[in-house]
N, CA, C and O atoms as a Tinker XYZ file with bonds, in Angstrom:
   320  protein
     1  N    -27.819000   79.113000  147.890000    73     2
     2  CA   -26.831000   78.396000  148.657000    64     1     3
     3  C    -25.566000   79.225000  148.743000    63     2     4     5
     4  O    -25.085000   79.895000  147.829000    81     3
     5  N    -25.016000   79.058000  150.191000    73     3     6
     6  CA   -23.488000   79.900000  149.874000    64     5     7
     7  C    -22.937000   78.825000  149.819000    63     6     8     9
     8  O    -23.383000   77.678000  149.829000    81     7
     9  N    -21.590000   79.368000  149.740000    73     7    10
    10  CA   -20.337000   78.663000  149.516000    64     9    11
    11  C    -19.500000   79.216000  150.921000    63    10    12    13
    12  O    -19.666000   80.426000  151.073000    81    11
    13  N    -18.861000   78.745000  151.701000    73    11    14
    14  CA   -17.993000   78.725000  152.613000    64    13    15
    15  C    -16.185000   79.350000  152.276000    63    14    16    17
    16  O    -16.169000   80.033000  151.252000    81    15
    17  N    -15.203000   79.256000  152.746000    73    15    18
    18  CA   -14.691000   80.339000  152.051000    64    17    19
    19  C    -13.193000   79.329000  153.084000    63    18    20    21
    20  O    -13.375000   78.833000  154.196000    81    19
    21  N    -12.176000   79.290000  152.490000    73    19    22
    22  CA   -10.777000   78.473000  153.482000    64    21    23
    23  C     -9.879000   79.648000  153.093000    63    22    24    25
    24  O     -9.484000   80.257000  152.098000    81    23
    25  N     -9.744000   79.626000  154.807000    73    23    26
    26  CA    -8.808000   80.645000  154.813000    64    25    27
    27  C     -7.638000   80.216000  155.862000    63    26    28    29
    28  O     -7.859000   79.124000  156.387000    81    27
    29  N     -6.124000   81.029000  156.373000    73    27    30
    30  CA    -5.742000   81.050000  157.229000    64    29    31
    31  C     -5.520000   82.257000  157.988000    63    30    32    33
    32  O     -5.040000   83.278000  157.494000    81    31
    33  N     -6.043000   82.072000  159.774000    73    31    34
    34  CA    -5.866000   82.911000  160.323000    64    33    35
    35  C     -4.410000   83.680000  160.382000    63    34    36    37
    36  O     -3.350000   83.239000  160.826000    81    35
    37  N     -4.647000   84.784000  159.879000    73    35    38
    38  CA    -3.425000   85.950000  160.108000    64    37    39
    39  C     -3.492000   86.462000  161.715000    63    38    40    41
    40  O     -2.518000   86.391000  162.464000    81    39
    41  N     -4.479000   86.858000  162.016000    73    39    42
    42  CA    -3.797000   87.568000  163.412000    64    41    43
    43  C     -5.817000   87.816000  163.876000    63    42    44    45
    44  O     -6.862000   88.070000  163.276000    81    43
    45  N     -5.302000   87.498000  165.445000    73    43    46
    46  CA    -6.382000   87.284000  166.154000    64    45    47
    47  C     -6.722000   89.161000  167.674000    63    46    48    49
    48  O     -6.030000   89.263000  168.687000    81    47
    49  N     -7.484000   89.877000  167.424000    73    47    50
    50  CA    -7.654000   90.847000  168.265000    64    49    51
    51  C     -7.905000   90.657000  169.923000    63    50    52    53
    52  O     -8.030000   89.547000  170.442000    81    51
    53  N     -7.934000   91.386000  170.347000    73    51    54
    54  CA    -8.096000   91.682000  171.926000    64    53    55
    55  C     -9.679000   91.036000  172.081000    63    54    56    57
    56  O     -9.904000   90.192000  172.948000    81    55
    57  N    -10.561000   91.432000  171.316000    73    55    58
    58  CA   -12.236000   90.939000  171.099000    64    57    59
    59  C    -12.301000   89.431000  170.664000    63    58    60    61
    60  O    -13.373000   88.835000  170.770000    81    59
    61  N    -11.231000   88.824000  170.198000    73    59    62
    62  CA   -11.355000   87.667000  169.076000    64    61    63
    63  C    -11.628000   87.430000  168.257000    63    62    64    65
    64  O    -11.776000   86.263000  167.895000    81    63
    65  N    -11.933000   88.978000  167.192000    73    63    66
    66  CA   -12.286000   88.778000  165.660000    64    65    67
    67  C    -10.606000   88.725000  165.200000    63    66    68    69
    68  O     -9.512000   89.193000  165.517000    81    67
    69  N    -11.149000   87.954000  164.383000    73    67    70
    70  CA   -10.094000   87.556000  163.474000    64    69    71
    71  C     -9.666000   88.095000  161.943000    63    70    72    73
    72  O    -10.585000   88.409000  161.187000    81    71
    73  N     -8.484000   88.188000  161.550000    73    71    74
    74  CA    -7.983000   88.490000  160.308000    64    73    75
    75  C     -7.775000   87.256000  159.320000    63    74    76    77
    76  O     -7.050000   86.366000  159.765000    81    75
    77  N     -8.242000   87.093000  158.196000    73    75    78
    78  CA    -7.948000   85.683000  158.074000    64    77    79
    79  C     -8.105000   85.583000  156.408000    63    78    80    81
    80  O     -9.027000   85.850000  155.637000    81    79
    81  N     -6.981000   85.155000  156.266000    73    79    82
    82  CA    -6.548000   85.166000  154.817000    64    81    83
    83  C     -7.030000   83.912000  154.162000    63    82    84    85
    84  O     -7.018000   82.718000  154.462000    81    83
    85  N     -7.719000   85.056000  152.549000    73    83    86
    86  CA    -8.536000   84.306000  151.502000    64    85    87
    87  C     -8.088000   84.068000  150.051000    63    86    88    89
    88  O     -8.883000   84.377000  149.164000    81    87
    89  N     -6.704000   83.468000  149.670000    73    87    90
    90  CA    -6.246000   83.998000  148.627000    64    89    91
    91  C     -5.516000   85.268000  148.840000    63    90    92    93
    92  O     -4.812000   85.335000  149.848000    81    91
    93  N     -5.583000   86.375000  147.973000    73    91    94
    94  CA    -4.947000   87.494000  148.027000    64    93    95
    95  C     -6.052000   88.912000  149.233000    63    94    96    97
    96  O     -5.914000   90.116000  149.445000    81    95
    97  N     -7.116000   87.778000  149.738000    73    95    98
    98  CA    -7.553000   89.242000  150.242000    64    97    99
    99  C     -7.783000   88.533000  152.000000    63    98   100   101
   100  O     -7.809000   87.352000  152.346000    81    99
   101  N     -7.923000   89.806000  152.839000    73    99   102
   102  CA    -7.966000   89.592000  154.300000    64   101   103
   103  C     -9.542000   89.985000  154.521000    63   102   104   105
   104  O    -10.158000   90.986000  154.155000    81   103
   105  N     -9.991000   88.765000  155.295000    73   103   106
   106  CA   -11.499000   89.058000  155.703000    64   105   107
   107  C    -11.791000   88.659000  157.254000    63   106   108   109
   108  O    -11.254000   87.751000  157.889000    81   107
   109  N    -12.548000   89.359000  157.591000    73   107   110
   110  CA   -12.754000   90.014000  159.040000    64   109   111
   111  C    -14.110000   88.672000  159.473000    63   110   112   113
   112  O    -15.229000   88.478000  158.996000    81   111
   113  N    -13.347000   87.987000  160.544000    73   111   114
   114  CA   -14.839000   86.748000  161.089000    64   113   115
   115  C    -14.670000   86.821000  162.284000    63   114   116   117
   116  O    -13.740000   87.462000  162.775000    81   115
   117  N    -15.312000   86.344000  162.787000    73   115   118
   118  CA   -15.852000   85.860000  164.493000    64   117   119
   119  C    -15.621000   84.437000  164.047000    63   118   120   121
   120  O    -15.824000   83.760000  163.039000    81   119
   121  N    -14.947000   84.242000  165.623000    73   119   122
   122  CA   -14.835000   82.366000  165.684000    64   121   123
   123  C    -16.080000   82.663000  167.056000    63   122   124   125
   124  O    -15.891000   83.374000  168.043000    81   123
   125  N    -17.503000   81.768000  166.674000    73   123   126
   126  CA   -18.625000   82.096000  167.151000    64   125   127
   127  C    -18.556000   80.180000  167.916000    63   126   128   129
   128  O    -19.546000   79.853000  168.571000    81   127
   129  N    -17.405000   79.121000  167.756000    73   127   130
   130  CA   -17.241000   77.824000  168.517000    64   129   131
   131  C    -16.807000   78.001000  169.770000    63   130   132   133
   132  O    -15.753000   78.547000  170.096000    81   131
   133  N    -17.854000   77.408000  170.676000    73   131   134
   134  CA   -17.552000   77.635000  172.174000    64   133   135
   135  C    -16.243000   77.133000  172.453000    63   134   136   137
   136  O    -15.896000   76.070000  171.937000    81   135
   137  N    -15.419000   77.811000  173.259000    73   135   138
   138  CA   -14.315000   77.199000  173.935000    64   137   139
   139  C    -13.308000   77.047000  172.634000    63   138   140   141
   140  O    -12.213000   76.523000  172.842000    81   139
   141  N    -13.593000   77.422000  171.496000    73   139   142
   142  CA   -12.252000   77.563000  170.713000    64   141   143
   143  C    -12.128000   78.869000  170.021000    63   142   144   145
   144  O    -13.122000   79.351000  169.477000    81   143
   145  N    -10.810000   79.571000  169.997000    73   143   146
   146  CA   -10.710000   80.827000  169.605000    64   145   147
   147  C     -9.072000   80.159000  168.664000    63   146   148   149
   148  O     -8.005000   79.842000  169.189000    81   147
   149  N     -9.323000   80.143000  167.669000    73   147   150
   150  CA    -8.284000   79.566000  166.463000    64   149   151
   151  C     -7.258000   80.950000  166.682000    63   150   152   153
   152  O     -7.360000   82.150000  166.938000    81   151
   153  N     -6.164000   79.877000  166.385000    73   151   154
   154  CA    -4.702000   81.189000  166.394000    64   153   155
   155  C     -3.920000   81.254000  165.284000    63   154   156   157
   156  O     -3.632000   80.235000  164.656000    81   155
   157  N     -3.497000   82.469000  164.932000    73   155   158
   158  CA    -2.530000   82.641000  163.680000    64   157   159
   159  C     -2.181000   81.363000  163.129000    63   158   160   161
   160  O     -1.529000   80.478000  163.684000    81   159
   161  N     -2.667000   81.359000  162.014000    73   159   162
   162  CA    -1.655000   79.966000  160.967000    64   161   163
   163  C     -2.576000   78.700000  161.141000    63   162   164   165
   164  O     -2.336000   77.585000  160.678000    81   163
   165  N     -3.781000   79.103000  161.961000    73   163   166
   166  CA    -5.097000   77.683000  161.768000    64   165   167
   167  C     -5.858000   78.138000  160.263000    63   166   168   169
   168  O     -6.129000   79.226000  159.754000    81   167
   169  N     -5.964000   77.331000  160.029000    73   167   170
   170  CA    -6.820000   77.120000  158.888000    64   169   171
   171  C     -8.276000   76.654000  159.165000    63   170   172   173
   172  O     -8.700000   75.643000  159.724000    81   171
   173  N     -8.899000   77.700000  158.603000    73   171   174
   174  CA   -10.502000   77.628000  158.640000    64   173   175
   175  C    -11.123000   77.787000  158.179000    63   174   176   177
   176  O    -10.796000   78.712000  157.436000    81   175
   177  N    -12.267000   77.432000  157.965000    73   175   178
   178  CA   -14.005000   77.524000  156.894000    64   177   179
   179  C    -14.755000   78.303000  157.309000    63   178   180   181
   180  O    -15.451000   78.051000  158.292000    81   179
   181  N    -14.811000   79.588000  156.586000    73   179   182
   182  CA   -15.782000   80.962000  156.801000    64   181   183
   183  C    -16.680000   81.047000  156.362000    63   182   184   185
   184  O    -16.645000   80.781000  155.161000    81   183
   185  N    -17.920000   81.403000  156.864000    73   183   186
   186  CA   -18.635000   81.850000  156.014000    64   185   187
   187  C    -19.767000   82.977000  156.237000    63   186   188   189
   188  O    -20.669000   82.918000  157.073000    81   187
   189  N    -19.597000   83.721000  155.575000    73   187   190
   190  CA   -20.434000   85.198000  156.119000    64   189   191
   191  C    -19.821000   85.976000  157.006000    63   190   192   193
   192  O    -20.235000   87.130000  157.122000    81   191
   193  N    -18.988000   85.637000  157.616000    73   191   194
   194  CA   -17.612000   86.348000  158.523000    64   193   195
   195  C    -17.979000   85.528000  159.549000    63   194   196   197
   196  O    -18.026000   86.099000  160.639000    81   195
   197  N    -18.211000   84.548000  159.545000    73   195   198
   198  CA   -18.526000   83.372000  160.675000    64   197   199
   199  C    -17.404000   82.097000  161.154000    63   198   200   201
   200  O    -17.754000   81.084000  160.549000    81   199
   201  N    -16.832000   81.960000  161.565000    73   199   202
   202  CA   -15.661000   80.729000  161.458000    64   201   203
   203  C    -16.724000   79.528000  162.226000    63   202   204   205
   204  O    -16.955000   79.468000  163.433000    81   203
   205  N    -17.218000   78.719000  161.273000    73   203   206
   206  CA   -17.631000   77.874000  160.955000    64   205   207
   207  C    -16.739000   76.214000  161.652000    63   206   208   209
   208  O    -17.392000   75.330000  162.207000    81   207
   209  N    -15.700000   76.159000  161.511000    73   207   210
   210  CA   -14.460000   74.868000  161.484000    64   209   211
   211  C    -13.313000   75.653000  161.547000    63   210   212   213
   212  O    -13.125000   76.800000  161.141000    81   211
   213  N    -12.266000   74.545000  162.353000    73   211   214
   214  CA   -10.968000   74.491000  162.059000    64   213   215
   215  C    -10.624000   73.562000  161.206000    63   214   216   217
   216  O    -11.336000   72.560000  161.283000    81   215
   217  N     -9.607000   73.518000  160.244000    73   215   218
   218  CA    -9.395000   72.586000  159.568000    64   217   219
   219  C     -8.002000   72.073000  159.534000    63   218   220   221
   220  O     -7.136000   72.921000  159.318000    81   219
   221  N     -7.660000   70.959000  159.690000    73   219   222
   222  CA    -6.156000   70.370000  159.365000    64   221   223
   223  C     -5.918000   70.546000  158.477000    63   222   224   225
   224  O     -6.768000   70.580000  157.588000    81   223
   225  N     -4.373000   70.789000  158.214000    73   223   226
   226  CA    -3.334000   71.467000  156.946000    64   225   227
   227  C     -3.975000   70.231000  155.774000    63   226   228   229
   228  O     -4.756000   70.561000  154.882000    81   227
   229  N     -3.711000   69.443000  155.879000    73   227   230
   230  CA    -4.112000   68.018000  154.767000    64   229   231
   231  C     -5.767000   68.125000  154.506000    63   230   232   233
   232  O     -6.137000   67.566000  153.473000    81   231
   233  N     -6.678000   68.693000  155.212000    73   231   234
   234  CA    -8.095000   68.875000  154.482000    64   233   235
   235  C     -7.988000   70.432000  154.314000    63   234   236   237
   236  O     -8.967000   70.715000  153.624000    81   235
   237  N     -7.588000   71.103000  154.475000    73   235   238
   238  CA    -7.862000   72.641000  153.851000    64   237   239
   239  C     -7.126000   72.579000  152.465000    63   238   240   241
   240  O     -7.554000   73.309000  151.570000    81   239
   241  N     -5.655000   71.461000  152.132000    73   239   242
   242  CA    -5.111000   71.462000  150.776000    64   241   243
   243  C     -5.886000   70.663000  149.986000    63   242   244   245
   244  O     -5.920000   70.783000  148.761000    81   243
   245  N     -6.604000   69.735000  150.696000    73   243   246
   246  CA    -7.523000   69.155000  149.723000    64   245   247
   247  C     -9.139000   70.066000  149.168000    63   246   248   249
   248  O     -9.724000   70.291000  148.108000    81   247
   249  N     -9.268000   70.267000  150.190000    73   247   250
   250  CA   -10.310000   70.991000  149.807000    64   249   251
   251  C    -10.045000   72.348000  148.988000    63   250   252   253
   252  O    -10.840000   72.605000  148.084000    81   251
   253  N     -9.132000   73.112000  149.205000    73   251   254
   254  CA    -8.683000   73.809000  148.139000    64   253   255
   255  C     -8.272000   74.031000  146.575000    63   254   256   257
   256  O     -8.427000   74.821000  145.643000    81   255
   257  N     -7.495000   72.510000  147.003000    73   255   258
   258  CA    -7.148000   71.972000  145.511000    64   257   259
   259  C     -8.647000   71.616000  144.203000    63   258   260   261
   260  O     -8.701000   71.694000  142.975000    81   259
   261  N     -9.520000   71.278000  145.124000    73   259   262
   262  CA   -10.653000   71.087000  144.578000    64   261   263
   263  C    -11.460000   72.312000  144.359000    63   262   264   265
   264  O    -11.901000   72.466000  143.220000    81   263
   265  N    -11.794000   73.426000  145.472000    73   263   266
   266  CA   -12.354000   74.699000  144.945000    64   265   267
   267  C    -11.094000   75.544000  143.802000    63   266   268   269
   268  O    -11.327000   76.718000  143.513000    81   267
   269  N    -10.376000   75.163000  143.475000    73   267   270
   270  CA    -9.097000   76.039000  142.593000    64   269   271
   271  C     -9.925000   74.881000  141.414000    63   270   272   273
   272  O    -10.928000   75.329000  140.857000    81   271
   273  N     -9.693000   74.118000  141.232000    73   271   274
   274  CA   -10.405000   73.254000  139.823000    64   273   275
   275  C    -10.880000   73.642000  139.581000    63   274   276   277
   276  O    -10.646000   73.983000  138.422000    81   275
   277  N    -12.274000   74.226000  140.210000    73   275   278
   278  CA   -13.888000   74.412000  140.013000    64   277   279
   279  C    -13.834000   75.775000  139.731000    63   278   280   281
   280  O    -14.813000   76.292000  139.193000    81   279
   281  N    -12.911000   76.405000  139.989000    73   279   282
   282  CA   -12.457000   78.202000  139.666000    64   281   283
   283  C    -13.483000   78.275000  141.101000    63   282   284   285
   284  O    -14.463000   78.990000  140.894000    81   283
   285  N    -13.457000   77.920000  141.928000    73   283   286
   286  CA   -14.025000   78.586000  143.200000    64   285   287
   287  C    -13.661000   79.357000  144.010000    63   286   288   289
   288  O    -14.411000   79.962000  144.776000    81   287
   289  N    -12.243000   79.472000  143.956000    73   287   290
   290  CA   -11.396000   80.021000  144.831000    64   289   291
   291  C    -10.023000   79.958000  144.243000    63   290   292   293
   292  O     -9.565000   79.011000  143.604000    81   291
   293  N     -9.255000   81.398000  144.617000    73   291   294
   294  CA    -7.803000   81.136000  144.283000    64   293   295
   295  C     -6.806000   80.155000  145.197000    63   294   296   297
   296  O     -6.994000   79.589000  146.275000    81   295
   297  N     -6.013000   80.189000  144.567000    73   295   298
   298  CA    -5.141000   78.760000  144.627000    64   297   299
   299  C     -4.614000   79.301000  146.132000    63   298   300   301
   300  O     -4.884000   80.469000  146.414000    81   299
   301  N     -3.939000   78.563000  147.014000    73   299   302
   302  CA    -3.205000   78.946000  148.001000    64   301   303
   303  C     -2.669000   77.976000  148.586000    63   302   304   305
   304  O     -3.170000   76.880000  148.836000    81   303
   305  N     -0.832000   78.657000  148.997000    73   303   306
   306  CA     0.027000   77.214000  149.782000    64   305   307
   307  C     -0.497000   76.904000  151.247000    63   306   308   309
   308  O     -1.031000   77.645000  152.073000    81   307
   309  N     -0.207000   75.734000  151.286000    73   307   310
   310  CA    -0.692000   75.304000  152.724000    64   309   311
   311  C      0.510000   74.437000  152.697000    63   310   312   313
   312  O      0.827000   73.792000  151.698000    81   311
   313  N      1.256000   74.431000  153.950000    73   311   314
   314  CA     2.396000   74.322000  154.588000    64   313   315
   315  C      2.040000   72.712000  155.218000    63   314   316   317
   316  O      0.822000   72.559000  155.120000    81   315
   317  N      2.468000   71.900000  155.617000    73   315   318
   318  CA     2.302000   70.822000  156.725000    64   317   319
   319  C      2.407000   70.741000  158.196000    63   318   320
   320  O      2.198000   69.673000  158.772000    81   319
């Protein structure tokens, strides 16, 4: 089983791969959802370099807060 990965988009290319921050590190995805191409400062669920979801500020802190418990993931601010 994987695990999925919340990040926020840093900065989006000319192609639409994306930069998108994981904790302390930057990982490289495709937003592969028709008709949505997420922009700097969306928050999203990766996985495999796949953008999977967008997520609202209030479920990416929840869901975070919960992978940081579980040591799943490092901790990270999410803004409102």
């Amino acid at each position: 089983m994987c695990l999925g990965e919340i990040g926020r988009v840093e900065s989006v290319d000319a192609d639409g791969r994306l930069s998108v921050r994981v904790g302390a590190r930057l990982r490289d995805a495709a937003a592969l959802i028709p008709g949505v191409v997420p922009t700097p400062g969306t928050w999203v669920l990766i996985n495999s370099g796949i953008v999977l979801e967008e997520l609202e500020p209030e479920r990416a802190r929840d869901a975070l807060e919960i992978r940081h418990a579980w040591h799943l993931q490092e901790p990270m601010e999410v803004a409102s």
